[in-house]
N, C-alpha and C positions, 0 to 999 in steps of 0.2 A: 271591397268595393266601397268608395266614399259614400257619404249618405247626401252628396249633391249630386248624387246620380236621380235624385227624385224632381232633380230639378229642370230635365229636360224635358219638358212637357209631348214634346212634339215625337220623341223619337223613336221610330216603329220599329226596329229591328235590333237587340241588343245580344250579341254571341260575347260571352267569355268561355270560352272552351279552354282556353290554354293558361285558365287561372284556378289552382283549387281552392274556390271559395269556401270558405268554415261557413258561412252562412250568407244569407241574404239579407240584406237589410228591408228594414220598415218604410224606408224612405223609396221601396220600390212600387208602392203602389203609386207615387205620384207622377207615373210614367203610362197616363192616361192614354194614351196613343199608340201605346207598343202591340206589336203585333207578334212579335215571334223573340221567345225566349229559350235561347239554347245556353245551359252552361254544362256542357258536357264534364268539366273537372272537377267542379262544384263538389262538396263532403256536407253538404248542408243537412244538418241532424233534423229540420224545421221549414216549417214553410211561415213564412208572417202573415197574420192573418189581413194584411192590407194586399196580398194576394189578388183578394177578391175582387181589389178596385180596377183590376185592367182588363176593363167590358169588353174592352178591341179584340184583346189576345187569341189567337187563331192556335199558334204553336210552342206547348210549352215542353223541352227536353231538357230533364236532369237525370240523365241514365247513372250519374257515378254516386247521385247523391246518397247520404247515409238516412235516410227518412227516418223517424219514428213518429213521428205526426202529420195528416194532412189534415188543415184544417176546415172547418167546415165551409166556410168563406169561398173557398177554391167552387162549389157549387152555383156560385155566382158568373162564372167565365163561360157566360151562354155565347158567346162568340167562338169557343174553342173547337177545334178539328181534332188535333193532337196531340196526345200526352204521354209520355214517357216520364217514367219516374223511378228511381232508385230505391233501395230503403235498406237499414242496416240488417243486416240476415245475422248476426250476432246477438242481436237486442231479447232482452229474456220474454219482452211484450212486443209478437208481432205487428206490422204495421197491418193498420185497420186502413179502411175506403169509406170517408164517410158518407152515411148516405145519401146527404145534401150532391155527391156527383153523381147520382142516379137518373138526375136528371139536365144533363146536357145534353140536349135535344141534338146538336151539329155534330156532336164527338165522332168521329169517324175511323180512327186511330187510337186503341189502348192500348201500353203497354207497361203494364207494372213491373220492374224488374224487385227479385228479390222477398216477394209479396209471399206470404206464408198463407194458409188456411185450409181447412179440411174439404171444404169448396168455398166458391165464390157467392160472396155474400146476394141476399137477397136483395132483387132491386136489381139486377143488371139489367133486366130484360125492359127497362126504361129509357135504353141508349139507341132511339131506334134508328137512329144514321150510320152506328158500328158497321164499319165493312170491315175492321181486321182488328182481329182479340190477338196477342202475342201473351201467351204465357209460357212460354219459352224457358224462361230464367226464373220461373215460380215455383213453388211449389205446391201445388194445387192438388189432392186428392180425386175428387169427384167436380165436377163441371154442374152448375145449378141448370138442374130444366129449363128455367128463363130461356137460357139462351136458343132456346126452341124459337124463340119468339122476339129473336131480332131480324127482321126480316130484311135490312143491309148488309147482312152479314155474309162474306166472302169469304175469308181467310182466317184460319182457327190453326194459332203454333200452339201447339203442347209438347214437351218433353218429359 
């Protein structure tokens, strides 16, 4: 992706699904307007921490991405509904959730794919618009009590 893609200030909807991007660039936080980020082919090992600057963003899908970092920035996207995310399940250091996204109040949609931990980190039960946890593609051990105490909460994939 060129790095004048930051330069469209205006534009709400950006899908690269049929690009595997190695990464995202920096220059995507100047896409102050965006609403909905899907790049479903994405490999992106990283999120940039100018992430943070897209207050708009409603929907962000990077299901193929290779995560081993979300930064904390991402805690900032108090406008967000839904999140899908990838993460390398090879990586010797599982992807963490940092707790800065404990609190997106709107989030109504999670779905970590790939996400390792013996349960799910403390602080979930701060998502209280969740109506649908997809851990699905995780591997989750034990489920944290919190989740007693999402009280949007509808739909619970575990395998």
């Amino acid at each position: 992706m060129p790095p004048e893609i930051g330069l469209l200030g205006e534009l709400r909807e950006l899908d690269t699904s049929t690009n595997e991007l190695p990464h995202l660039p920096p220059e995507i936080g100047g896409l102050r307007r965006l609403r909905t980020l899907t790049a479903d082919g994405a490999r992106a090992k990283e999120l940039p921490p100018e992430i943070g600057q897209l207050s708009d963003l409603e929907v962000l899908v990077l299901p193929s991405a290779e995560l081993r970092v979300i930064p904390p920035e991402t805690g900032r996207l108090q406008a967000l509904v839904k999140l899908s995310l990838g993460s390398d399940d090879t990586a010797e250091n599982p992807l963490t959730i940092p707790k800065e996204m404990w609190g997106l109040s709107r989030l109504e949609e999670l779905e970590p794919a790939d996400f390792r931990a013996a349960e799910l980190p403390d602080g979930i039960g701060g998502l209280r618009s969740l109506r649908t946890l997809d851990l699905s593609r995780c591997r989750v051990e034990t489920v944290s009590d919190e989740i007693r105490g999402l009280p949007s909460l509808r739909e619970l994939k575990i395998s």
